[in-house]
PDB file of N, CA, C, O and CB in Angstrom:
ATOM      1  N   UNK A   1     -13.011  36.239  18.470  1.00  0.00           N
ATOM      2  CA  UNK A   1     -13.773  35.031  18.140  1.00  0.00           C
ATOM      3  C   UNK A   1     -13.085  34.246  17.021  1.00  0.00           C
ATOM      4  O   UNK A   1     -13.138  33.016  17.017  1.00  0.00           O
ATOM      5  CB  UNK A   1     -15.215  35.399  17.725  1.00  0.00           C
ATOM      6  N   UNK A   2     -12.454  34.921  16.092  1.00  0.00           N
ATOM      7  CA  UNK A   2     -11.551  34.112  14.547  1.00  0.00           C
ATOM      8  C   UNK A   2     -10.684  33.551  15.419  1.00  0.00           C
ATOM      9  O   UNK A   2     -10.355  32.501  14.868  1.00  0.00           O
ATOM     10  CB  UNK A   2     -10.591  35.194  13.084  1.00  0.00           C
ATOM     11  N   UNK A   3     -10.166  33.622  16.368  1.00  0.00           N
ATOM     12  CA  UNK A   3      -8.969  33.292  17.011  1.00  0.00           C
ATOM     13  C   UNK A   3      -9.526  31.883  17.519  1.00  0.00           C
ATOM     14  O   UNK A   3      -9.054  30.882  16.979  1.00  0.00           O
ATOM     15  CB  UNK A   3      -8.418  34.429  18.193  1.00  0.00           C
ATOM     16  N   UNK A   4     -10.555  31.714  18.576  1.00  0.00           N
ATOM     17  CA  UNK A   4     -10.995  30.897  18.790  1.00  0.00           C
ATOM     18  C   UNK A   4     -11.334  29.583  18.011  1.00  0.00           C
ATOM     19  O   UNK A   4     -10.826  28.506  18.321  1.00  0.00           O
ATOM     20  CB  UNK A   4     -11.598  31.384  19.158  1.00  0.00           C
ATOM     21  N   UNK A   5     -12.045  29.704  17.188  1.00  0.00           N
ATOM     22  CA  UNK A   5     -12.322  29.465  15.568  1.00  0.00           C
ATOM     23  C   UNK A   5     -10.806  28.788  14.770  1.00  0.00           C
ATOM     24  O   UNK A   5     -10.749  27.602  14.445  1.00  0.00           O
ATOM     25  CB  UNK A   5     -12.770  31.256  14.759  1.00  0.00           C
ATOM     26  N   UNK A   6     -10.098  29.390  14.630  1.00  0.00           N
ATOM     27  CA  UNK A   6      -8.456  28.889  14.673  1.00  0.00           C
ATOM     28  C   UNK A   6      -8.257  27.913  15.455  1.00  0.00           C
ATOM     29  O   UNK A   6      -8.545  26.780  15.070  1.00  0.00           O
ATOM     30  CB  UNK A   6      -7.428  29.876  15.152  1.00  0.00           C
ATOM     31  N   UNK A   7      -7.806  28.096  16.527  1.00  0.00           N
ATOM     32  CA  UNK A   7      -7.527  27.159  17.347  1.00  0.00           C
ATOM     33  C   UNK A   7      -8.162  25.694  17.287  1.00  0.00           C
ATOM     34  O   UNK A   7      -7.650  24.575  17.248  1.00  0.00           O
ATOM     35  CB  UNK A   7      -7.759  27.712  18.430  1.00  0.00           C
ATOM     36  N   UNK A   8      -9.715  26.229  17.296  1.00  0.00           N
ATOM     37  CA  UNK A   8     -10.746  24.525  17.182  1.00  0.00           C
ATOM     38  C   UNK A   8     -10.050  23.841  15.765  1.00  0.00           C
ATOM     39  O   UNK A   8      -9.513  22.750  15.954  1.00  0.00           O
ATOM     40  CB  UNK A   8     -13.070  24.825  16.782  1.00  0.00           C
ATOM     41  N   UNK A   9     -10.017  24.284  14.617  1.00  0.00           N
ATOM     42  CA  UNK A   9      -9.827  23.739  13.806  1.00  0.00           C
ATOM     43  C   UNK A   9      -8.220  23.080  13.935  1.00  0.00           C
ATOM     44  O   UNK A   9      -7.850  21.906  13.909  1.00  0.00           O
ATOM     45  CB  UNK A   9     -10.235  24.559  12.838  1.00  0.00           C
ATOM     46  N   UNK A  10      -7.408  24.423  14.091  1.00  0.00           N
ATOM     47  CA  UNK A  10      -6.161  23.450  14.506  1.00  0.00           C
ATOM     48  C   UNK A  10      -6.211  22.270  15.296  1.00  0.00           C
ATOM     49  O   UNK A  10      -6.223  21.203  14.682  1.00  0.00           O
ATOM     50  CB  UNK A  10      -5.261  24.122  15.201  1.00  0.00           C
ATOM     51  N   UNK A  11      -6.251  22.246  16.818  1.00  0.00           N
ATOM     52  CA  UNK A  11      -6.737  20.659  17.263  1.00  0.00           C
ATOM     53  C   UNK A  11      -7.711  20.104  16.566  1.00  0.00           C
ATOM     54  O   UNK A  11      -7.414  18.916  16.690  1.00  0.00           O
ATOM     55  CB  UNK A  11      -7.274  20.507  18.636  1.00  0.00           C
ATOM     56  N   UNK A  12      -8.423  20.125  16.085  1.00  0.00           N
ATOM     57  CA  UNK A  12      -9.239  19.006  15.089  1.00  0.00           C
ATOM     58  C   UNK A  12      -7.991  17.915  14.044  1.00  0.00           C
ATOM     59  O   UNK A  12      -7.809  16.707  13.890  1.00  0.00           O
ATOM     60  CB  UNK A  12     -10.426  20.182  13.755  1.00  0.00           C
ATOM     61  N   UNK A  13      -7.213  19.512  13.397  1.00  0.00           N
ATOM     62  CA  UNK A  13      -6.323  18.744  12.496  1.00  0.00           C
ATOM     63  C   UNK A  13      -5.188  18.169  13.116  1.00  0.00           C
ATOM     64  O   UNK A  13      -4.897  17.038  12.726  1.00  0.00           O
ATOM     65  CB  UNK A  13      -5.851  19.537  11.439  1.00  0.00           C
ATOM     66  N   UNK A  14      -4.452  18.701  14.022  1.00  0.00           N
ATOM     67  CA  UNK A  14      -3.498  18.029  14.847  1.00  0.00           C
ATOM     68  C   UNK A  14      -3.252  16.997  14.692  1.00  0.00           C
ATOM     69  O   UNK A  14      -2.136  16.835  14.198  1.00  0.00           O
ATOM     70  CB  UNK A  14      -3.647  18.000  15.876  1.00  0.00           C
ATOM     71  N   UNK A  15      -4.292  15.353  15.069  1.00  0.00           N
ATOM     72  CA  UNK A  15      -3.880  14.648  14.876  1.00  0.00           C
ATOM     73  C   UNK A  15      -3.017  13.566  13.331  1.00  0.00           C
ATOM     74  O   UNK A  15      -2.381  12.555  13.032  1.00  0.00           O
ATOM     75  CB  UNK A  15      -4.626  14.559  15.507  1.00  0.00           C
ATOM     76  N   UNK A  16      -3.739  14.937  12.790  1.00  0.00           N
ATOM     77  CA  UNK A  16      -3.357  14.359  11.452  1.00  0.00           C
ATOM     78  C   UNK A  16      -2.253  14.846  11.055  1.00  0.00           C
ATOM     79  O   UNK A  16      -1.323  14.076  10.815  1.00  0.00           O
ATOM     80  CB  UNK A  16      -4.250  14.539  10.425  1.00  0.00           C
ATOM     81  N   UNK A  17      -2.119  16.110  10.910  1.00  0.00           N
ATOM     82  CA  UNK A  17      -0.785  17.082  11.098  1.00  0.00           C
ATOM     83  C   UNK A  17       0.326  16.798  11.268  1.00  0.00           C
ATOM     84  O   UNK A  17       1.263  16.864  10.473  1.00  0.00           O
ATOM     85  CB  UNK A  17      -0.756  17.799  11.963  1.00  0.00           C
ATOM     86  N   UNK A  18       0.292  16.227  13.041  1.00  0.00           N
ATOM     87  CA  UNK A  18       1.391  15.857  13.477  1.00  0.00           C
ATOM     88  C   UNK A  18       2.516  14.367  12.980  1.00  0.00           C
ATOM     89  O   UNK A  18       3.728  14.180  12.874  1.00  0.00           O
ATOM     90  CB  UNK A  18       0.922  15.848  14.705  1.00  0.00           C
ATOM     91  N   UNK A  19       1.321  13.601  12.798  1.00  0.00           N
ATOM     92  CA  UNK A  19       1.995  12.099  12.293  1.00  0.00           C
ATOM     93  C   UNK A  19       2.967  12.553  11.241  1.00  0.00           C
ATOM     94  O   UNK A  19       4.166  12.347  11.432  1.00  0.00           O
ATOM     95  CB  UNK A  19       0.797  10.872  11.546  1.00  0.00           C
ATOM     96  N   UNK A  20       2.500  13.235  10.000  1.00  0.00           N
ATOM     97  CA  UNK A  20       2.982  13.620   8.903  1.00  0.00           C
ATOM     98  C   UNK A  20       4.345  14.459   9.191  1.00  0.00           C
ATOM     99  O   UNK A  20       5.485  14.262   8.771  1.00  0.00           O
ATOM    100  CB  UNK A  20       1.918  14.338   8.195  1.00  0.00           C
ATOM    101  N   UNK A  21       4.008  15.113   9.752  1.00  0.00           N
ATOM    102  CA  UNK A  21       5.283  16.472  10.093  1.00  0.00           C
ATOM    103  C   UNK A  21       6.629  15.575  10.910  1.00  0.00           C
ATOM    104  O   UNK A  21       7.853  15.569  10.785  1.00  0.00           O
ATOM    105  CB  UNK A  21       4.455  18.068  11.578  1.00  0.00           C
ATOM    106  N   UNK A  22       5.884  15.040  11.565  1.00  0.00           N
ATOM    107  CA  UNK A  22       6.606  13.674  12.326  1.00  0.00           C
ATOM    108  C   UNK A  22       7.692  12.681  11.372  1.00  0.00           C
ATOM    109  O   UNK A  22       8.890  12.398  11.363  1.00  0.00           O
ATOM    110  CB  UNK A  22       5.229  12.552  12.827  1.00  0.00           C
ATOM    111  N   UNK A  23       6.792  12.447  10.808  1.00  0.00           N
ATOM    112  CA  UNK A  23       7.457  11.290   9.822  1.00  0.00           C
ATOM    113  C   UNK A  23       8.448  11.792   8.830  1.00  0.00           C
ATOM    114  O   UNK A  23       9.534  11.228   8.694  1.00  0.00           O
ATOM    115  CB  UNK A  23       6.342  10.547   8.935  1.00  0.00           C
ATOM    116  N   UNK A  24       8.110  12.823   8.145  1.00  0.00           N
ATOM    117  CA  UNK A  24       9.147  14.030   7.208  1.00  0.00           C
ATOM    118  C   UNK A  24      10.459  14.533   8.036  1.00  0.00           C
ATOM    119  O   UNK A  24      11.543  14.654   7.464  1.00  0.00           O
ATOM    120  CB  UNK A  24       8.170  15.660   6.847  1.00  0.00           C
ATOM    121  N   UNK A  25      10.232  14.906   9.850  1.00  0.00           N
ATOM    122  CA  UNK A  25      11.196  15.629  10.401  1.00  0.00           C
ATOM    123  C   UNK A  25      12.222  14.120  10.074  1.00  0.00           C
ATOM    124  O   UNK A  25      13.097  14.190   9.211  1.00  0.00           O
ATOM    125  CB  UNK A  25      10.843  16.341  12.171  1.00  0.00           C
ATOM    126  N   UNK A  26      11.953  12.589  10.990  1.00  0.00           N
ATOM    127  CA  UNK A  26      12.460  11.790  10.833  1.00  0.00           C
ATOM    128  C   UNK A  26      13.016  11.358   9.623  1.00  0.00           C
ATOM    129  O   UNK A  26      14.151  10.925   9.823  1.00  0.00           O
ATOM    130  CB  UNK A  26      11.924  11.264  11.267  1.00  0.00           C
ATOM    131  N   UNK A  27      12.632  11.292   8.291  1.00  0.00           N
ATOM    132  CA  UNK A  27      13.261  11.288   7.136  1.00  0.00           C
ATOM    133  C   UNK A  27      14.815  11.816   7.074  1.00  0.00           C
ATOM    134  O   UNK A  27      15.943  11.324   7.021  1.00  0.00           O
ATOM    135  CB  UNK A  27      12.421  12.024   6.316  1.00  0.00           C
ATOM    136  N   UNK A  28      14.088  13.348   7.117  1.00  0.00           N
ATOM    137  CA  UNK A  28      15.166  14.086   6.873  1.00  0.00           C
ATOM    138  C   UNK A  28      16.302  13.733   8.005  1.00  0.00           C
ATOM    139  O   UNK A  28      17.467  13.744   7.606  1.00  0.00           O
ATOM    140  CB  UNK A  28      14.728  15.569   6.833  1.00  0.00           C
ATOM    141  N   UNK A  29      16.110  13.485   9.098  1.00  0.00           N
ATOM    142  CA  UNK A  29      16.942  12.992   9.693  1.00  0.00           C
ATOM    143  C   UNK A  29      17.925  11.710   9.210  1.00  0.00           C
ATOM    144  O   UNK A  29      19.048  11.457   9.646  1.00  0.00           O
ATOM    145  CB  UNK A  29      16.298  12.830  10.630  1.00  0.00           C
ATOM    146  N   UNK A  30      17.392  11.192   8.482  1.00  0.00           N
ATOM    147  CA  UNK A  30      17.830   9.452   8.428  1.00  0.00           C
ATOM    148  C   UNK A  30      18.619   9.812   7.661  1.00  0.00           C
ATOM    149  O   UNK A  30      19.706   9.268   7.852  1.00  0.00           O
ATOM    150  CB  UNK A  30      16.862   8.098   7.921  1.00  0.00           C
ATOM    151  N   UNK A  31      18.597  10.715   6.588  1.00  0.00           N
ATOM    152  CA  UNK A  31      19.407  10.939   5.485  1.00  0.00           C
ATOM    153  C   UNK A  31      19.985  12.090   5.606  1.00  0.00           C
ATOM    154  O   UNK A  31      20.286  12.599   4.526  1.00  0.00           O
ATOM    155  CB  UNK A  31      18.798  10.872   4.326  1.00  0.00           C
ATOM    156  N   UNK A  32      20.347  12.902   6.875  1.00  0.00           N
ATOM    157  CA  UNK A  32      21.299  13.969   7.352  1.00  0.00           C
ATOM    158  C   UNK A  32      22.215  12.679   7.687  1.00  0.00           C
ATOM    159  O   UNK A  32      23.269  12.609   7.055  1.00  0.00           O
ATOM    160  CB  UNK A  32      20.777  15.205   8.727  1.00  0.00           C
ATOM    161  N   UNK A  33      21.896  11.534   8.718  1.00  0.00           N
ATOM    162  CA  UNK A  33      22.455  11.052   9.086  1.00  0.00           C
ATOM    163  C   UNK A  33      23.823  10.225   8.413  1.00  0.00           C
ATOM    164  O   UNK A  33      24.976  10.071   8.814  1.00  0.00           O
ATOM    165  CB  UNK A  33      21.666  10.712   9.545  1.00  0.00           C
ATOM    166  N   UNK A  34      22.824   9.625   6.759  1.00  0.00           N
ATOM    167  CA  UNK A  34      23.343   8.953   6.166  1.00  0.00           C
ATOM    168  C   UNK A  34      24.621   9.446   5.116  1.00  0.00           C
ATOM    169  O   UNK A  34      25.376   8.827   4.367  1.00  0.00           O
ATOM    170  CB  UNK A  34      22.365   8.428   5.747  1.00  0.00           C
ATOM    171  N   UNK A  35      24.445  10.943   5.483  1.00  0.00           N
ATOM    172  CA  UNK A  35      25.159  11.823   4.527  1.00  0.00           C
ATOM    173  C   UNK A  35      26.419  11.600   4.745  1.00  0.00           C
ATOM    174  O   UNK A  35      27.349  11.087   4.124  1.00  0.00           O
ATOM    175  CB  UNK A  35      24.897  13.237   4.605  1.00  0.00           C
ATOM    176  N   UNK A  36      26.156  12.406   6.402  1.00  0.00           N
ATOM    177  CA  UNK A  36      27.743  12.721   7.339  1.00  0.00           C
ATOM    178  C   UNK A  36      28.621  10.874   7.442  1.00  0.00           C
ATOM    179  O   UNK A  36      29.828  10.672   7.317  1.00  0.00           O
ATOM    180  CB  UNK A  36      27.143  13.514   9.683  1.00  0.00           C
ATOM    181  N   UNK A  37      27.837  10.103   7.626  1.00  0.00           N
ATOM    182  CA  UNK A  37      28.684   8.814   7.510  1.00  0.00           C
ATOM    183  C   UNK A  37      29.277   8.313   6.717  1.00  0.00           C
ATOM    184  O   UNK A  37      30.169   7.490   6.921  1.00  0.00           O
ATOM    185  CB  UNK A  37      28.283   8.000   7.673  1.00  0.00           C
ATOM    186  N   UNK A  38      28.666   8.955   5.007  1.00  0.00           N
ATOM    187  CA  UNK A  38      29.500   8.701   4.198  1.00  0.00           C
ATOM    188  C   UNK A  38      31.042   9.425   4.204  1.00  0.00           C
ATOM    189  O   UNK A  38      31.868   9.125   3.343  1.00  0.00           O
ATOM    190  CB  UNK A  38      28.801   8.894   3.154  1.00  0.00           C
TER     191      UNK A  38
END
């Protein structure tokens, strides 16, 4: 049943979660990017 319970709350937060985690992976990208070009 905790398991279940887990899960609901995870999709609840998801949408919020993801934008964020989203936006940080892309960061870090922009400025891996900007590294190697220098």
């Amino acid at each position: 049943m905790k398991l279940g319970k887990l899960v609901k709350t995870v999709i609840k937060f998801a949408p919020i979660i993801i934008p964020i985690v989203k936006k940080a992976m892309d960061k870090k990208k922009t400025t891996n990017t900007a590294y190697s070009r220098k």
